[in-house]
N, C-alpha and C positions, 0 to 999 in steps of 0.2 A: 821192455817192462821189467824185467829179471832183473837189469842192470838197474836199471832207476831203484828198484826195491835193495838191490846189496847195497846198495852206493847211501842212499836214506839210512839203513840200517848201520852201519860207519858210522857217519854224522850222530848219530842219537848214541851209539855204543857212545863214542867219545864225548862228547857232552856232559857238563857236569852239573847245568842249569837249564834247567828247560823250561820256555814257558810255551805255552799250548792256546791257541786261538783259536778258537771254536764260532762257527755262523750255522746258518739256515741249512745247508749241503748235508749237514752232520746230522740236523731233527728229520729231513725228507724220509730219510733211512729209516726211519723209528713209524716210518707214518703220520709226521705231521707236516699239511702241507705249506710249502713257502708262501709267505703272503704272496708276492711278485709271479709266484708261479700259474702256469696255465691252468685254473680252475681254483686255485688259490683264494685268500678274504677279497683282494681288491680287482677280483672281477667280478663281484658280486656287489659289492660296495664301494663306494667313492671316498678314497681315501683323506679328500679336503674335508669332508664331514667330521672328520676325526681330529682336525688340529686340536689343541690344547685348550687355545684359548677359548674355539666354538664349544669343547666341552664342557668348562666351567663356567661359561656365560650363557647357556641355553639348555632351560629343563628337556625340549625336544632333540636338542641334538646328544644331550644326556642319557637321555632312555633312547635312542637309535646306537650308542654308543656300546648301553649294557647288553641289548640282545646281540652284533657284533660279539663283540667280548664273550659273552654268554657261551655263545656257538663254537666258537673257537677253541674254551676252554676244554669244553665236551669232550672234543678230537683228542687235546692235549693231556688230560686227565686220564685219559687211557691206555696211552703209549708207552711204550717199554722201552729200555734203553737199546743201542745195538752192538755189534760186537768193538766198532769203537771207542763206544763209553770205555767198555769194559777196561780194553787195553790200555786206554789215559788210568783205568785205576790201579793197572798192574804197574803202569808206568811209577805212580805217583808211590807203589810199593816200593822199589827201588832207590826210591830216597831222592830222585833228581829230578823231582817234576815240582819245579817253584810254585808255581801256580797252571791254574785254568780260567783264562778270559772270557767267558763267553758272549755270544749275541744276543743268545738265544733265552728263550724266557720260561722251559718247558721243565726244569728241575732232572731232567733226564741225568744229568753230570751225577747229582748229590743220590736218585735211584739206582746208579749203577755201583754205588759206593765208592763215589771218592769224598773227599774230607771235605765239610761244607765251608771251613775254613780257608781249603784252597779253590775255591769254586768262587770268582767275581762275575758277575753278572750287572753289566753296565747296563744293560736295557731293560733291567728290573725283573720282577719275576710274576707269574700271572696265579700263583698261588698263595697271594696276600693281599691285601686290600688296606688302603691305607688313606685317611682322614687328612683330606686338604688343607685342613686348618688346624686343628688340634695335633697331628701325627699319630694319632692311634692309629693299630693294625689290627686287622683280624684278617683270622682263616677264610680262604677266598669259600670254601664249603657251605662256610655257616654264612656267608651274605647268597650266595646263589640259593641257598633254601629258603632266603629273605623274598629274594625274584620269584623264587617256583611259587613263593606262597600269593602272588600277587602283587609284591612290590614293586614299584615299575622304578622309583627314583630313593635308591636305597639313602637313610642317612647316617650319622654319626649318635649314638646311643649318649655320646658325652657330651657334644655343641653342637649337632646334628649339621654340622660338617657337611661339605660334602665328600661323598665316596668314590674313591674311583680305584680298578688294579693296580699295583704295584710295579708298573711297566711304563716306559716313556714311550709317551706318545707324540706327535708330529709338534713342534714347537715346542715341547717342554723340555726343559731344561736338565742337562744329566748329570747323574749321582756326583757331584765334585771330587768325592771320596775317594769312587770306585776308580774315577778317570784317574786321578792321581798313583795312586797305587798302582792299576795296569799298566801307566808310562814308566813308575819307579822299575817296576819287575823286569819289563821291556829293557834299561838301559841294564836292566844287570845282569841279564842272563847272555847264556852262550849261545844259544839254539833258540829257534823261536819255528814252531809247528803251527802254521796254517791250517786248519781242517774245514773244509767243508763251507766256506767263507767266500765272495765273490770280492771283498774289499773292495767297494765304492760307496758304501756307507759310513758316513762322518758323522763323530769325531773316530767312532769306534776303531776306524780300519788306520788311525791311529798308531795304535800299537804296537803289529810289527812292522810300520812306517820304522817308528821308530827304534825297533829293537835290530832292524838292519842299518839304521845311522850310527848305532853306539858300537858297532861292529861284532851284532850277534851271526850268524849263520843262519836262514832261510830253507825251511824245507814244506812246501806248499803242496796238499793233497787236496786238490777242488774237481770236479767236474766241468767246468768251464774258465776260462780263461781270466786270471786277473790282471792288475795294471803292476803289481807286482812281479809278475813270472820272471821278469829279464835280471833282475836280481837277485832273484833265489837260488840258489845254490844246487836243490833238487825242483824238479815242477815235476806232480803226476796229473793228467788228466783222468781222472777214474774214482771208483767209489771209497771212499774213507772207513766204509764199512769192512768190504774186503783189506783193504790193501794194511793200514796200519796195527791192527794183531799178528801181519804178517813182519813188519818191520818193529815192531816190539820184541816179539820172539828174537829175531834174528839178532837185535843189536847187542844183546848179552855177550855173541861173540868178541866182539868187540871192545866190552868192560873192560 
């Protein structure tokens, strides 16, 4: 382990572009649990309930969607970042942290203080609410106080739209934008940080697909096993939380 953490710590000292991929591994830490996980949303709920198109084609699958959602949010609205939020924001002090890709939808990145600028978030974020039709947004607060007060199928105050999170869901289609910009980053950096990410979720896992095609470097800290390992450079199996303030510290050597 000692060796994999010097050896990590190198790679990141020398680095001059880092981009950082963030999944589910990295919020379990903080206290939010992974959908997929043992006790997780989707043992509790069936996650075909939740395609896209069932959601905006059916008031009942609509309101089985918000309570889902609802519940979820609760968890997530309470959690703190952990220690390696933190160190991607120390990292991102340092000047060589391109960006942060994330999975995840829990804002935890932007509460630990890193720049919301360098914070993408392709799978949208579960603290906005945003109008199918028109695009307005609102603060996901002020619609759940909508819910608390009774409202079972919240709508749109301007075309009464319909309402849904700010996160993609099974079938819908993802952010063009965000996709774009995370492959740009991806071909330009040198170093590309797995955290916490199992990579077999598409398009997302994506990213440093391709940021090891363009000839970045590979340094993966997950807890289980990805389809990636045999190309990375570093593989830790272990906690992201522990190990990467460990290897932030350390890579200054290295500067």
């Amino acid at each position: 382990m000692e060796e994999a953490v010097e050896k990590s710590a190198k790679l990141l000292g020398e680095a001059r572009g880092v981009l950082a991929f963030t999944g589910a591994g990295l919020s379990t830490e903080s206290g939010i649990p992974d959908f997929r996980s043992p006790g997780g949303i989707w043992d509790r709920y069936d996650p075909s309930d939740f395609d896209f198109h069932r959601i905006v084609s059916s008031d009942r699958a609509r309101e089985a969607y918000w309570k889902m959602s609802t519940e979820f949010y609760g968890t997530m609205k309470d959690a703190r970042p952990n220690p390696a939020h933190f160190a991607l924001r120390e990292l991102e002090e340092t000047g060589r942290l391109s960006a942060i890709v994330t999975q995840n939808i829990d804002n935890l990145h932007q509460k630990a203080g890193s720049s919301p600028e360098k914070v993408i978030e392709i799978h949208g974020t579960a603290f906005r609410v945003s109008c199918l039709d028109c695009g307005r947004t609102y603060a996901r607060d002020a619609i759940e106080a909508r819910l608390a007060a009774g409202e079972s199928l919240p709508a749109c105050d301007d075309c009464s739209g319909i309402l849904k999170p700010a996160t993609i869901s099974f079938g819908q289609a993802m952010p063009r934008e965000a996709m774009e910009e995370s492959l740009r980053l991806a071909e330009a950096c040198d170093l590309c940080l797995v955290l916490g990410s199992s990579l077999v979720v598409y398009p997302a896992a994506s990213v440093p697909a391709r940021a090891h095609e363009s000839g970045a470097r590979l340094l993966i800290i997950n807890r289980d096993t990805t389809p990636l390992d045999d190309l990375a450079d570093v593989v830790i199996h272990d906690s992201v939380g522990e190990l990467l303030p460990r290897i932030v510290r350390a890579a200054g050597r290295f500067s």
